[in-house]
C-alpha positions in Angstrom: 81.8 -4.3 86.7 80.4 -3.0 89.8 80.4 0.7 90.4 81.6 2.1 93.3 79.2 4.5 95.3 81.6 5.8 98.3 84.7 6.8 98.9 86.3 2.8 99.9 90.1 2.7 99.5 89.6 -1.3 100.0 87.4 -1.9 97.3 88.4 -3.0 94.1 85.7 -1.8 92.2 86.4 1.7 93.6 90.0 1.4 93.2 89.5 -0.1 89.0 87.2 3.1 88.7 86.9 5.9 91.6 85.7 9.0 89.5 81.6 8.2 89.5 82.5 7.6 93.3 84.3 10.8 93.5 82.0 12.6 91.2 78.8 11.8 93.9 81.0 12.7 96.6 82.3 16.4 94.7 78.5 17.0 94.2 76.9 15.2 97.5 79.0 14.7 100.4 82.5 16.8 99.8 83.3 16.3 103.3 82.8 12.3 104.2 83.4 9.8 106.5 84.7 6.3 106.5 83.6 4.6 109.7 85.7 1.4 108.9 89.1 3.2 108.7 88.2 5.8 110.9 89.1 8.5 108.5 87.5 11.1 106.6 87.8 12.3 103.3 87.8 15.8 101.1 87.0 15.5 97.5 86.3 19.1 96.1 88.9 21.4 95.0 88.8 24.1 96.8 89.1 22.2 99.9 91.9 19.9 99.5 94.0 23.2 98.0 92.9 24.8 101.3 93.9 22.2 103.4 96.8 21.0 102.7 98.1 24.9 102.6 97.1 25.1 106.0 100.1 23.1 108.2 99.0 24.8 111.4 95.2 22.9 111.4 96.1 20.0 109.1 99.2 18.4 110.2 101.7 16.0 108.1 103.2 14.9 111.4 101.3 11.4 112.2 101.9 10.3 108.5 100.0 10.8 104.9 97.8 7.6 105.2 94.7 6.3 106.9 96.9 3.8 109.0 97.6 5.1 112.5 101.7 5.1 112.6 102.7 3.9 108.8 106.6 5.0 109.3 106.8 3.2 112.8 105.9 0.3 111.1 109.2 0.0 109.7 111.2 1.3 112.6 112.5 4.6 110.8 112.1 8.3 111.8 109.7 10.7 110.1 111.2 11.8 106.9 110.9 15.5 105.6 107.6 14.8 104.5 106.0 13.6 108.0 107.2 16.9 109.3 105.4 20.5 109.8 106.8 24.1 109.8 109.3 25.0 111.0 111.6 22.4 111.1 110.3 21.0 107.5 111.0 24.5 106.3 114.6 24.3 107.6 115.6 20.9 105.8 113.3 21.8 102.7 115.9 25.0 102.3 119.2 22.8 103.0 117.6 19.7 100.4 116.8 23.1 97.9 120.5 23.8 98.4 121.5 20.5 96.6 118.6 18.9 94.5 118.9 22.3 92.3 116.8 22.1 88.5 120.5 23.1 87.2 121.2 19.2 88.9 118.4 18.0 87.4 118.3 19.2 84.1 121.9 18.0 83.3 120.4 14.8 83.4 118.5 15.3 80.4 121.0 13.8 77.8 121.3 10.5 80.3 117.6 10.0 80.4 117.0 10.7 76.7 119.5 7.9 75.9 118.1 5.6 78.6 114.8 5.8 77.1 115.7 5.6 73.3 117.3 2.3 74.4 114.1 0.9 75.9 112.0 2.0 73.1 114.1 0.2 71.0 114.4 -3.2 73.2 110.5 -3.0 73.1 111.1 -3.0 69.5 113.0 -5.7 68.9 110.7 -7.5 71.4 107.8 -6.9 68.9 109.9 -8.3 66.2 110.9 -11.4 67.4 106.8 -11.9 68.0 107.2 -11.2 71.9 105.2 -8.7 73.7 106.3 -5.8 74.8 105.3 -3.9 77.9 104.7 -0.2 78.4 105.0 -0.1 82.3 107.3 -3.1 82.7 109.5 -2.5 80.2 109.8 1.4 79.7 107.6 3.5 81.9 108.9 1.8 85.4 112.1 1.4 84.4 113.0 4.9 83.8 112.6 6.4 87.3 114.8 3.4 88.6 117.3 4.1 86.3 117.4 8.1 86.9 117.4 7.9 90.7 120.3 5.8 90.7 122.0 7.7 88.4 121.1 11.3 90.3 121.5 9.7 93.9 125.4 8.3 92.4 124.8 4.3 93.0 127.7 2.9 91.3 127.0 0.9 87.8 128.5 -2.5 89.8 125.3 -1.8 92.0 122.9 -1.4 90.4 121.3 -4.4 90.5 121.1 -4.4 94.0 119.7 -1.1 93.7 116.5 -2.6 91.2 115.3 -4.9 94.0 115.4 -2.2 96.5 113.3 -0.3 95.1 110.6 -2.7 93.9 110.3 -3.3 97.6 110.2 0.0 98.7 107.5 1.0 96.5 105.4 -2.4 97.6 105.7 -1.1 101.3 104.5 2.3 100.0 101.6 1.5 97.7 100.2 -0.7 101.0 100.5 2.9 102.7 103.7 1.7 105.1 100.7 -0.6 106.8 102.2 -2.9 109.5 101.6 -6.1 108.0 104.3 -5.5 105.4 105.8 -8.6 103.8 108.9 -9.7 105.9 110.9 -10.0 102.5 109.7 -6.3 101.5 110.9 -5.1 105.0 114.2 -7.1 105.3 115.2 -5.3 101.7 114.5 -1.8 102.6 116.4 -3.2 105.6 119.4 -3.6 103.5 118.8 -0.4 101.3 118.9 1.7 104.3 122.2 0.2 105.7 123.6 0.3 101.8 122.5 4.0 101.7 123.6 5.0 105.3 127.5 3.7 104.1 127.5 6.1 101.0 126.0 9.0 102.8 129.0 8.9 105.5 131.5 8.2 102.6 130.3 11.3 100.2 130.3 13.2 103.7 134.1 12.1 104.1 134.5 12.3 100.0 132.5 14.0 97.9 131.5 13.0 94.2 129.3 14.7 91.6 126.4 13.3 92.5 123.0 14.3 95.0 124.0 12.6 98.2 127.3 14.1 98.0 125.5 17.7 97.1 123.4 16.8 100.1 126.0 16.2 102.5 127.7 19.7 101.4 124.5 21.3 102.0 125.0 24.4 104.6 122.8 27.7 105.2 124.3 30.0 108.1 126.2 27.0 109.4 123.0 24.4 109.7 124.0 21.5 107.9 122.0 18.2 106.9 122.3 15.4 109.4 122.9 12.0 108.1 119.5 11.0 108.7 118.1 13.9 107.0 120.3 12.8 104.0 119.1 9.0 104.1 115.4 10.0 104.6 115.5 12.2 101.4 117.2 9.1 99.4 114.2 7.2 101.0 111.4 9.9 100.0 112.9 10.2 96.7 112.8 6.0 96.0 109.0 5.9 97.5 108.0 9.0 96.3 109.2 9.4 93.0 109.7 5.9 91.4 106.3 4.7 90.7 104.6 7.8 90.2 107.0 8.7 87.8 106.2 5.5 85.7 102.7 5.7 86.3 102.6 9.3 85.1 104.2 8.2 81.6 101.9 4.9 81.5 98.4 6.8 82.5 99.4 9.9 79.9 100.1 6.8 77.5 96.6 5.4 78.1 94.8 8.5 78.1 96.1 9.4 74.5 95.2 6.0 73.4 91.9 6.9 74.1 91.4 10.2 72.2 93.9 9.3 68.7 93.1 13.4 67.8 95.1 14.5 70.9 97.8 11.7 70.5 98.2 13.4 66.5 98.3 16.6 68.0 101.1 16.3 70.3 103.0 14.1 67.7 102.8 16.8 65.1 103.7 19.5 67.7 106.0 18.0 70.9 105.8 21.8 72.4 102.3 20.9 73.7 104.1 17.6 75.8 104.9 19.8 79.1 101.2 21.4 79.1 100.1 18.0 78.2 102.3 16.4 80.9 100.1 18.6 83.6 96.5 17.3 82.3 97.8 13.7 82.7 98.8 14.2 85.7 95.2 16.4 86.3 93.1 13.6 85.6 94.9 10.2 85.9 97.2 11.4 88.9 99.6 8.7 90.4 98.6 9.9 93.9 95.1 9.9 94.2 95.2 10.7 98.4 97.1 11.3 101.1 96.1 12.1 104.7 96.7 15.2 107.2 95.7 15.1 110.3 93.5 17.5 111.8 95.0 19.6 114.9 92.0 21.0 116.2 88.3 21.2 115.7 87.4 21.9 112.0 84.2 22.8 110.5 83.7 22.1 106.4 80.3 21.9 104.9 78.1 21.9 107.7 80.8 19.4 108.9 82.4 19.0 112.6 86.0 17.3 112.5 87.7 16.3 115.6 90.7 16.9 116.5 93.3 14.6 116.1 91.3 13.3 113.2 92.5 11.8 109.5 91.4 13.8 106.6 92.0 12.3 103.1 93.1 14.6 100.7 91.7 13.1 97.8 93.7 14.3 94.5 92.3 12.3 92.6 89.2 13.6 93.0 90.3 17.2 93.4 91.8 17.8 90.2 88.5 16.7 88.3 86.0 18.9 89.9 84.1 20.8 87.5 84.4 23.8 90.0 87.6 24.7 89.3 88.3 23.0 85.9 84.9 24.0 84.2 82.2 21.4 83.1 84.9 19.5 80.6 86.9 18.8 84.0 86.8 15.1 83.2 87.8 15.4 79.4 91.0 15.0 78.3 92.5 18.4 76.9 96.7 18.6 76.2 96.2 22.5 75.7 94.4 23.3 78.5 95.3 26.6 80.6 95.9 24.7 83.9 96.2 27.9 85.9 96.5 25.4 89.3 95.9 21.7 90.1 97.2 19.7 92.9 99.2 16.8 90.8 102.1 17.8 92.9 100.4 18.7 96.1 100.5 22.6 96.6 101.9 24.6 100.1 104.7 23.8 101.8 104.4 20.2 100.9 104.6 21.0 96.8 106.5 18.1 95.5 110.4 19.5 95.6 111.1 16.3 93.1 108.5 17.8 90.4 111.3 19.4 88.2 112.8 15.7 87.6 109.3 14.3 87.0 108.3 16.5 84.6 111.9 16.2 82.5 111.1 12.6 82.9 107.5 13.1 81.4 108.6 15.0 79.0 111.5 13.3 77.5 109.6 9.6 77.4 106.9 11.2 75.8 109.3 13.3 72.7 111.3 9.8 72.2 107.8 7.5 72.2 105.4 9.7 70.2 108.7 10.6 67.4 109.2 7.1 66.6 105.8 5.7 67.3 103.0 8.3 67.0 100.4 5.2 67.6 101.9 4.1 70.0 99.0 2.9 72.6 98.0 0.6 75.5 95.8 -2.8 75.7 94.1 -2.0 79.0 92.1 -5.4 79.0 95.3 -7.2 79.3 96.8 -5.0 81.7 97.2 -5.4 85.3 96.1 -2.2 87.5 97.8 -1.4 90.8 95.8 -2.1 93.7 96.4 1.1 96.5 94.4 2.8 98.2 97.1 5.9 97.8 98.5 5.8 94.0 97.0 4.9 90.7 98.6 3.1 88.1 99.8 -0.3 86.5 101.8 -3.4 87.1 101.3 -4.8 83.7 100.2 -2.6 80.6 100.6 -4.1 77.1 101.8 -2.1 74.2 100.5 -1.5 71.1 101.4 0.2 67.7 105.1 -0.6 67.3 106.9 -0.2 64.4 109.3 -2.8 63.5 112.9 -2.1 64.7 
């Protein structure tokens, strides 16, 4: 396989293996440019941490990719996560009001069931000679499932709700880029409309669930507009359905490849939340996003424009020997991660990292206590090809029991 030498989103040898790639650019080049997509690109810790803490210079408002107007592209306002201080700090407080880890962690009993059900379909698939797959059939799954659930989708819609989301998350892994499929578009089309009836009905009738939380949402009379409610639902699908997955399939991979940390956290499942962090530390599901600069900045010897994209490359970031010590690219479940960037860090920290981590957690207790070996056959697997996340379409499994 070719190795990838520079940071080049559009290459597929960079995207099957970026970390020699961001390894040369951590030691060589930590602040780079791309001349073909105009962009440029910090790979060292210290930097990204910096930068993305710093709303006033580096800017979420012209969106978090290296395409010049990603959310135009689909004709929708800027959500909560396209927008700065101090109107994101207004509707981050109101969202805080609802999406509370009380809301979140009541869910744990639902998601525990949902994914003891899968393990055992996967199971019986095994069995009857079949074979099973991690990402398809449990990993991907499980985010889908839980959003609908949390956002109150009711059971007779849920499979309208399945398709929805496999095209939302196409739109975002192409980074919201114009040339979106008109099938892709015409369904988050119809998810927005679907979404925009039940956020004006919980308004008028509230339920148990988040949107209706959301619509009740007040702080010294300021109240969430029904936009802010639907672009939330929308940042919550894009944002936090394939990372989850990809978070419980890459931690599944990585174990496969050291069997002495995969016996460890079987024998002790208080390790999975620490563990939950380093697989999100060095196989992260959102390996860059972009700010945009707002004046002239200076990194490195290095002139920026303003009005410039900067990648903030994750990926890269969380396995610099810098700040993780010369094992940053080992795999270590009882690491003291004292700070990493797996969910972003500043004002833009992920506010859905609570569920992802109960997620995490719980696939990884109900996998590893009935299949301690449980692992992955990455030759047969199909990656995701993004220049923004990291992950898996396909991912056979291996080391099932019998049902």
């Amino acid at each position: 396989m070719k190795e990838a030498r520079v940071y080049d989103p559009l290459d597929h040898a960079f995207l099957d293996d970026p970390f020699p790639a961001y390894r040369r650019m951590r030691d060589h080049a930590p602040v780079s440019r791309n001349e073909r997509l105009d962009c440029w690109a910090f790979s060292r810790f210290e930097d990204v941490w910096d930068a993305v803490r710093d709303t006033a210079a580096f800017s979420s408002a012209s969106g978090l990719t290296f395409h010049p107007d990603e959310i135009g592209g689909l004709g929708l306002a800027p959500t909560i996560v396209m927008l700065d201080p101090p109107r994101h700090t207004r509707l981050r407080a109101l969202v805080g009001h609802g999406f509370t880890p009380r809301r979140t962690r009541e869910l744990e009993d639902r998601i525990r069931g949902f994914a003891a059900a899968r393990i055992r379909d996967m199971e019986r698939a095994a069995a009857d000679g079949a074979a099973p797959d991690l990402h398809r059939d449990f990993s991907s799954p499980l985010p889908t499932f839980v959003l609908a659930d949390l956002l109150g989708v009711p059971e007779a819609d849920r499979g309208r709700f399945d398709p929805w989301v496999r095209a939302l998350v196409e739109i975002g892994n192409d980074g919201f880029a114009l040339g979106a499929a008109a099938s892709a578009k015409d369904a988050v089309a119809e998810m927005f409309a679907y979404f925009g009836d039940l956020v004006r009905a919980r308004r008028a009738d509230p339920g148990d669930d988040l949107i209706s939380a959301l619509t009740q949402a007040e702080i010294d009379g300021d109240r969430l507009t029904d936009w802010d409610v639907l672009g939330f639902c929308f940042v919550m699908v894009a944002g936090g359905n394939d990372t989850t997955g990809n978070l419980v399939s890459n931690g599944v991979m990585l174990l496969d490849g050291d069997h002495a940390q995969r016996e460890r956290l079987a024998r002790d499942p208080a390790l999975i939340p620490n563990a939950v962090l380093e697989f999100l530390r060095l196989e992260g599901p959102v390996q860059a996003l972009a700010r945009t600069t707002t004046r002239e900045v200076t990194a490195h010897g290095v002139t920026i424009p303003p009005g410039s994209k900067v990648m903030m490359l994750y990926g890269s970031a969380n396995r610099d020997e810098r700040e993780f010590g010369p094992d940053a690219e080992r795999l270590d479940v009882t690491r003291d991660i004292k700070r990493h960037l797996g969910f972003a860090t500043g004002p833009h920290f992920c506010v859905g990292s609570h569920l992802a981590r109960l997620q995490a957690r719980v696939a990884f207790e109900e996998l590893l206590r009935r299949h301690p070996h449980a692992g992955v056959d990455t030759a047969n697997g199909v990656r995701l090809r993004s220049a923004f996340a990291r992950g898996w379409i396909s991912l056979p499994v291996t080391g099932l029991a019998p049902a």
